[in-house]
Each structure stands twice: as C-alpha cells, then as structure tokens.
C-alpha positions as CSV (number, residue, x, y, z in Angstrom):
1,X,-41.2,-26.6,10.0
2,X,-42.0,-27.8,6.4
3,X,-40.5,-26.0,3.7
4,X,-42.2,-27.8,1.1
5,X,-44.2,-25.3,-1.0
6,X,-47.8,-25.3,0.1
7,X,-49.7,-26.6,-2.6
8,X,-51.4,-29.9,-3.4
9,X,-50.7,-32.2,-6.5
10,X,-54.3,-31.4,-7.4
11,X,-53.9,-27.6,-7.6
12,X,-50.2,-27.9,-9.1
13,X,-51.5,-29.6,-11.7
14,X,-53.9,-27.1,-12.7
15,X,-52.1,-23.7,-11.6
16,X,-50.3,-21.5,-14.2
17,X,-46.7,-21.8,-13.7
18,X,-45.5,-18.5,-12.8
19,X,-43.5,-16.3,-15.0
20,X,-40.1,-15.5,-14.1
21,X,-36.9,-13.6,-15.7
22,X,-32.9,-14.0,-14.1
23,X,-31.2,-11.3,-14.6
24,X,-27.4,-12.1,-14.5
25,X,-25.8,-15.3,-16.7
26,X,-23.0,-15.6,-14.1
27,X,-22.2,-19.2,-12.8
28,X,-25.3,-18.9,-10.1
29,X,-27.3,-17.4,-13.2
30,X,-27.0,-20.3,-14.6
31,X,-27.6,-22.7,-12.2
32,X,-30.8,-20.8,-11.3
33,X,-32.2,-21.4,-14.9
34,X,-31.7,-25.2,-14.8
35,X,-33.5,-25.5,-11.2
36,X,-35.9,-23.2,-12.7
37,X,-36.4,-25.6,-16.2
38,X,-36.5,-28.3,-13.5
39,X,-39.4,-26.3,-11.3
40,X,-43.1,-27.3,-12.4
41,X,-44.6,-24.1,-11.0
42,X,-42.2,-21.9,-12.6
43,X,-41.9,-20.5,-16.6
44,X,-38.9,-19.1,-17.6
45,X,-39.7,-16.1,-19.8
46,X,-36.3,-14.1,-20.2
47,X,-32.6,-14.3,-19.8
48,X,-30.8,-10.7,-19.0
49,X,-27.5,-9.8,-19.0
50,X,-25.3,-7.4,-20.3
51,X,-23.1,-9.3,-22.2
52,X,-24.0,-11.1,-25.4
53,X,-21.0,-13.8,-25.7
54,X,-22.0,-15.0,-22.1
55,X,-22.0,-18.7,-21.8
56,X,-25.3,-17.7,-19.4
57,X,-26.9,-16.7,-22.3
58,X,-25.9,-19.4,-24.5
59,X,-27.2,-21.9,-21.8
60,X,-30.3,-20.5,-21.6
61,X,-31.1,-20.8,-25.4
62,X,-30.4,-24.3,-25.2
63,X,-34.0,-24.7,-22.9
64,X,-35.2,-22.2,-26.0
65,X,-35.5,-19.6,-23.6
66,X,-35.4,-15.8,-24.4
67,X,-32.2,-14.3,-24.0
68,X,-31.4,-10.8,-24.4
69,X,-28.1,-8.3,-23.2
70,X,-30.1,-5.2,-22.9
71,X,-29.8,-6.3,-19.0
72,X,-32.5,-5.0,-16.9
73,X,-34.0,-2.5,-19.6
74,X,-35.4,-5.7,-21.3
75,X,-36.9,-7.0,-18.3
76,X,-38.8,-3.3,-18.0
77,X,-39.6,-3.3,-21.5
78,X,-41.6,-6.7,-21.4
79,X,-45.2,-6.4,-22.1
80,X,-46.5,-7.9,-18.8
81,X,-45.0,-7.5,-15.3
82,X,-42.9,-10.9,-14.7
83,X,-44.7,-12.5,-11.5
84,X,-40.5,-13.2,-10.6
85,X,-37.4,-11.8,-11.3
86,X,-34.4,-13.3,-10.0
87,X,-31.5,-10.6,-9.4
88,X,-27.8,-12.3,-9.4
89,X,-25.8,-9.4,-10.2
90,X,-24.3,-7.7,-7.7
91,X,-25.2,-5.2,-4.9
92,X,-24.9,-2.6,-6.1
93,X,-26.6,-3.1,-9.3
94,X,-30.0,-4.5,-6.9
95,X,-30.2,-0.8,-5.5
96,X,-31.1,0.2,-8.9
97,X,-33.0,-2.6,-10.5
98,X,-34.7,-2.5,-7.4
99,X,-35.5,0.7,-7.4
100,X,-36.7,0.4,-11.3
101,X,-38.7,-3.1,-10.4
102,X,-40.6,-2.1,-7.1
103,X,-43.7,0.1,-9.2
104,X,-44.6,-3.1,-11.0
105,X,-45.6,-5.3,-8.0
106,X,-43.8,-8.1,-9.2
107,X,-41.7,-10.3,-6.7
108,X,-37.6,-9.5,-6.7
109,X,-35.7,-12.6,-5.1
110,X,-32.2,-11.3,-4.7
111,X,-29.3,-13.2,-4.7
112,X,-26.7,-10.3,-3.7
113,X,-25.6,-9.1,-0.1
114,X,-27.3,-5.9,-0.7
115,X,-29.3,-5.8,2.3
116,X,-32.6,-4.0,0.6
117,X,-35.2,-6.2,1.7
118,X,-36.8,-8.9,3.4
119,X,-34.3,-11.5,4.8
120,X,-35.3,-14.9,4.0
121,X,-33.6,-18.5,5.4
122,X,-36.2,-21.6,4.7
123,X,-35.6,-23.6,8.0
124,X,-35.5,-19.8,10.4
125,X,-38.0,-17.8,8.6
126,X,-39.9,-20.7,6.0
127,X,-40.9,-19.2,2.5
128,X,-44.3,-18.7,2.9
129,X,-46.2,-14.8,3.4
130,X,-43.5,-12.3,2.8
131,X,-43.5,-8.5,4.1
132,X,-42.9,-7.1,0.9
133,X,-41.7,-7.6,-2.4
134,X,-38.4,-8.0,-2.2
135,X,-36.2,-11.2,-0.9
136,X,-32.9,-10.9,0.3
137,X,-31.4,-14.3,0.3
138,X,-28.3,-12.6,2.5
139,X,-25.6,-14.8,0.9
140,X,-24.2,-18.1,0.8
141,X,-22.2,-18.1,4.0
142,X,-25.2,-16.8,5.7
143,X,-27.4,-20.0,4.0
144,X,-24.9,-22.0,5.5
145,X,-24.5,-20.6,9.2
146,X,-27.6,-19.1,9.8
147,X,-29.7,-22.4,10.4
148,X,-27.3,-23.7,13.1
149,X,-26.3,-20.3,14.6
150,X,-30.2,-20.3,15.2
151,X,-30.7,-23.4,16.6
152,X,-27.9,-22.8,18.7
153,X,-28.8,-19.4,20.0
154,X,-32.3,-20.7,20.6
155,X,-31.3,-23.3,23.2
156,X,-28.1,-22.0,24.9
157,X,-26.8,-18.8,26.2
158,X,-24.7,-18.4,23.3
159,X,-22.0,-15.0,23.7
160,X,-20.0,-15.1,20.6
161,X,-20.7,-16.4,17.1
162,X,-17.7,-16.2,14.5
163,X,-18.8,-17.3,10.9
164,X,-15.7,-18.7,9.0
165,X,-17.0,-19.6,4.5
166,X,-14.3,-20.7,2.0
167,X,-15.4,-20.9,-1.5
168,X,-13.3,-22.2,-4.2
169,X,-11.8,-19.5,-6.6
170,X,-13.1,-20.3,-10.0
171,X,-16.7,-19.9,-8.5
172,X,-16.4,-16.5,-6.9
173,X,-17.0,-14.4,-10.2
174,X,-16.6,-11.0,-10.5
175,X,-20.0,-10.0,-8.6
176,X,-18.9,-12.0,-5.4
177,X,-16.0,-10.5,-5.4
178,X,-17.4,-6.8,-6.0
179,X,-19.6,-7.7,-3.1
180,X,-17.0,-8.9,-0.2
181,X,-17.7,-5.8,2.1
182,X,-21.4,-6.3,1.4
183,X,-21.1,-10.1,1.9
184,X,-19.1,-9.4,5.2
185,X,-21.6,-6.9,6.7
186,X,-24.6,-8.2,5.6
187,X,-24.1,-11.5,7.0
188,X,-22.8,-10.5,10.5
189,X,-26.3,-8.3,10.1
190,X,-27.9,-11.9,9.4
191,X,-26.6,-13.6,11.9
192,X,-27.5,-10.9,15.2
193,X,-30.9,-10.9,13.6
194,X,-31.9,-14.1,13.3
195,X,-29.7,-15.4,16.7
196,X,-29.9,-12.6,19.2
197,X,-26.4,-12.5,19.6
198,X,-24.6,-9.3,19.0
199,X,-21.1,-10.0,19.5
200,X,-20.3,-11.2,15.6
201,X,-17.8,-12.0,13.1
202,X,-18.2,-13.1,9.4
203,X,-15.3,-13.8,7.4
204,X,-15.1,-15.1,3.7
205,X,-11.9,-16.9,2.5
206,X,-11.6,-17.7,-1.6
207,X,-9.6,-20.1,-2.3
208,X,-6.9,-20.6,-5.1
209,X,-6.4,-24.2,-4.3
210,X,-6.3,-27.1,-7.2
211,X,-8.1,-29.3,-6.8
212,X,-10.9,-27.0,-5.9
213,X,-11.6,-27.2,-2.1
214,X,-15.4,-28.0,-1.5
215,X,-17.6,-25.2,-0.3
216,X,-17.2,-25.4,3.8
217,X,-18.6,-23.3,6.1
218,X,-17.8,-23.0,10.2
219,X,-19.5,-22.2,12.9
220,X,-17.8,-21.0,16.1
221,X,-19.6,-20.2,19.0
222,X,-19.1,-19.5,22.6
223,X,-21.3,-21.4,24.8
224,X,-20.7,-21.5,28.6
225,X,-21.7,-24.7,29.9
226,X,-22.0,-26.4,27.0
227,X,-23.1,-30.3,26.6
228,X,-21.7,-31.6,23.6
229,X,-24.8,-34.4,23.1
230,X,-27.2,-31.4,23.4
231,X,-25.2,-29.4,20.9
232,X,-24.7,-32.3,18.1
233,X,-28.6,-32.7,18.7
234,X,-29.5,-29.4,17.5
235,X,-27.2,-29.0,14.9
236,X,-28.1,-32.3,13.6
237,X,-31.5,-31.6,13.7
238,X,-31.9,-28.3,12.0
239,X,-29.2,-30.2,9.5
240,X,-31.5,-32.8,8.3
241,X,-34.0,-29.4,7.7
242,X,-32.0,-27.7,5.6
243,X,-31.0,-31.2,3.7
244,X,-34.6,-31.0,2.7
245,X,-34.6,-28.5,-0.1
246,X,-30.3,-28.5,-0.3
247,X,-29.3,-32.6,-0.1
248,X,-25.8,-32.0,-0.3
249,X,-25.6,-30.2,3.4
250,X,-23.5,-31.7,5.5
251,X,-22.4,-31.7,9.5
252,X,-18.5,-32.6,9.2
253,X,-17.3,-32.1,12.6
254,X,-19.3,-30.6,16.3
255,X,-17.0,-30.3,19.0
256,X,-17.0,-29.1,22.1
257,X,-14.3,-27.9,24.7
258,X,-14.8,-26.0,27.7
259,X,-17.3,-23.2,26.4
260,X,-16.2,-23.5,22.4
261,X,-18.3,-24.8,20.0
262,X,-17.3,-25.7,16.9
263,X,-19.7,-26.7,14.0
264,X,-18.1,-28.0,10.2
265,X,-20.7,-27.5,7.4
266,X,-19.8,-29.0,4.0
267,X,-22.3,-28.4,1.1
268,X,-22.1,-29.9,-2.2
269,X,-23.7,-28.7,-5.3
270,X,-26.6,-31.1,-6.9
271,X,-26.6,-29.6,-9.7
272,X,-26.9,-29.4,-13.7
273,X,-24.1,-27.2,-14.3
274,X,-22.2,-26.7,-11.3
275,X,-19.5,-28.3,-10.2
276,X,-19.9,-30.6,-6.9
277,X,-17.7,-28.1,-5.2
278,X,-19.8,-25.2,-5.9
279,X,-22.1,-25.8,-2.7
280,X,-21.7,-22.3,-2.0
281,X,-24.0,-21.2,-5.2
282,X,-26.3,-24.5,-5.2
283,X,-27.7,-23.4,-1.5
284,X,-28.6,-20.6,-2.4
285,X,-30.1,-21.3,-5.4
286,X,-31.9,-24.0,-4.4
287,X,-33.3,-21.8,-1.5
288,X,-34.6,-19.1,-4.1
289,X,-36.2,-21.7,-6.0
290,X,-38.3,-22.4,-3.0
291,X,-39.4,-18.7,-2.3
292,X,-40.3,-18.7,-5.9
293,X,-42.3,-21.2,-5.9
294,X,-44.1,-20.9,-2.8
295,X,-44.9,-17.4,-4.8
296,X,-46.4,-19.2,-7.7
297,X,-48.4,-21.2,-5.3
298,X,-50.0,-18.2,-3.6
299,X,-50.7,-16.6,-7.0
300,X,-52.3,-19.6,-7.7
301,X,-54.8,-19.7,-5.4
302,X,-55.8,-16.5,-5.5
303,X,-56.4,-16.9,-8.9
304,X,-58.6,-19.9,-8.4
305,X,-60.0,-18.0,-5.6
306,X,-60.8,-15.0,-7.6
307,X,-62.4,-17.3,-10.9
308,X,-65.1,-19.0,-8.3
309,X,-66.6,-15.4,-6.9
C-alpha cells in the first residue's frame, strides 16, 4: 500500500496549498503546526485556542501565523471556509465544533478519541477518498497497535487482542487525560473494527517516571498455532509501512510461546518541538498530516480539472 500522497512534482508545484486552521495549542497543537510549516501542500491560516498566554499560540506567531483565543468562534467567523481544520482539543469539545463545522463542507481531521467519524490508519485504511468529512484519527495507542493487530488478524486465527500504551506524564496534557474513558473505548472500538476480533482490551498507563520513559506500545494476542517466523514477518512488514510516514516506529521485541503473541512497539518523536519521547503525539500527527495532504491533493485536481472545461 503507498501512503504517499497522490500527486506528482509537476502538479505540487503548481496546486494551491490548501488552507488549514488547528484548533488547540496543546503540546500536539504544536507539533501539528511545525509539520504543517514543513508541509508544501498545506497553508496555515489560523491558530485557535482559548487561552491567550499559551506557549501554542506564541509558537505559532513565530511562523507569523494568525493566532487568536476566541477558540473555535474565530475559526467560524473567518471569511472563507478553511479547506482543513485540525481539532486537538478534547472529545468532548469535537461533538460541538463538529457539530458547528459540518455545514461548511470543509474537512475536520480529529485528533481526539471522540469517535464522530470516519476512522482513518494510513497502512489499514490509506488516506485517500474518505466517506465524509470528518477524520477520526482514534488515538495514539490505536496508531500504534492497529497496524500490527491487522496484519496479525489478517493471517492467523487470532482470539484475543489486549492493547497495553504508556506515555510519559509531562505529555499527557489536560485533554488526554479528560479523554481516558474515550481513549479506552474508542480504541478497543478500533481495534474489533479494523481486526475482526471481538474479544478486546485497551489499556493506557501515564507515566510519572524521570527520565521520561519513551512512548511504547504492546501488543498481546492469542494465536493458537502460532509460528514465530511467520509472526515476526508480518509484524515486520507492516512495520517498515508505518516507518514510512512515522521513522521513528520501532519493533522492540515479537515473541512467541505456545499460543501468546507478544509484539513491543517503540515510537520516537521526529520532531521540531517535541521531545524524542513524545512518540505518542508525533504518530499521530504525522498521520494527520498525511490525510491533509492527500486532501489538498484532491482539491487540487479538481481544481485543475474544473479550469480546463
């Protein structure tokens, strides 16, 4: 599967970059506007959130982008529909910017467990067509499991799937950890849906340790009959997929005994502003990025598409 965005150097270098506003100047809110400075096909147009001594904010004036702490009623009160608008708040606060944002036919790519739209995992579902209007990126853990607990499902009789994430403390802000019931049940949801398997546990630990432990996420399965050189085959092949768009995701340990399977991800932030242990927010930025952009290439072309009838 190719996850690179569908467009050729020819028509990038002549496409409008898409506009695009972040709501939220959280940690992830600010990693998002770095990849998106970073992002030919994407133009940052405004920076939203609600409080005006945010370092989010202050980061984001450093590009010389717009910044505002009217929160969401800024991004409604722009002149033109954004073609983008990245949502890393919290789940609760996607219901209602949601339900605000649909009328104006622009793309939401959201960032919180909320479980409102389309589920989206570049190496299971690729970024390309979309359902709808609205992206649910599921959550970190899920970024993280989902890929193998796929590949895995799709080639063995798999029973049981228990999804174990540990993210350091001083990157679980305050939306994370207003969202841990929504993190926990909308990644079990994730996981049945994208591996068949019903029988499902997700579990998020935070962790308080110094120095920060690395973001690490693993993948127990049960698997009767299991061949361990089949196993480490598929989870080091949908690996080297996901490393495509998120370099720092790495296969730590595959082990099998008897019908247990165990898979160690690692993922390390390559990042501006993010720490190296931060893996847990750079995953699933960097696959937002990629939905966005796959966007801006579509728009694109049917712009050129329209200009030549």
């Amino acid at each position: 599967m190719s996850l690179t965005v569908d467009v050729t150097d020819a028509e990038a270098r002549f496409a409008e970059p898409a506009s695009v506003a972040v709501i939220g100047t959280g940690a992830i809110g600010q990693d998002l506007i770095s990849k998106i400075h970073r992002s030919p096909s994407l133009d940052c147009r405004l920076v939203a959130g609600r409080n005006p001594a945010s370092a989010g904010l202050r980061h984001a004036e450093q590009f010389g982008y717009p910044v505002t702490a009217a929160g969401i009623d800024a991004v409604l009160a722009a002149g033109d529909p954004f073609d983008v608008v990245f949502d890393a708040t919290n789940a609760a606060s996607h219901l209602r910017h949601w339900a605000l944002l649909e009328p104006l036919g622009t793309l939401v790519v959201d960032l919180t467990p909320s479980r409102v739209g389309q589920m989206v995992v570049p190496t299971v579902t690729g970024v390309g067509a979309t359902t709808g209007r609205n992206i649910n990126l599921i959550s970190c853990g899920g970024q993280a499991s989902i890929p193998v607990a796929h590949a895995l499902a799709n080639r063995f009789p798999v029973t049981y799937i228990e999804v174990v994430s540990t993210v350091a403390s001083d990157v679980a802000g305050r939306g994370t950890r207003l969202n841990l019931d929504e993190y926990v049940a909308t990644t079990r949801h994730a996981i049945t849906t994208f591996s068949g398997v019903s029988d499902v546990k997700a579990i998020l630990n935070i962790s308080p340790a110094v120095p920060p432990a690395t973001f690490r996420t693993a993948v127990h399965a049960r698997i009767p009959g299991a061949d361990v050189a089949a196993v480490r085959a598929a989870v080091e092949g949908v690996a080297e997929q996901v490393r495509s768009f998120a370099p720092g995701y790495a296969v730590t340990a595959c082990t099998v005994v008897d019908d247990r399977v165990t898979v160690a991800l690692q993922v390390t932030a390559h990042s501006d502003v993010l720490p190296g242990y931060a893996g847990n927010l750079d995953i699933i930025n960097s696959a937002a990025i990629l939905v966005a952009e796959q966007h801006a290439a579509r728009l694109g072309r049917t712009a050129r598409t329209e200009a030549a009838r």
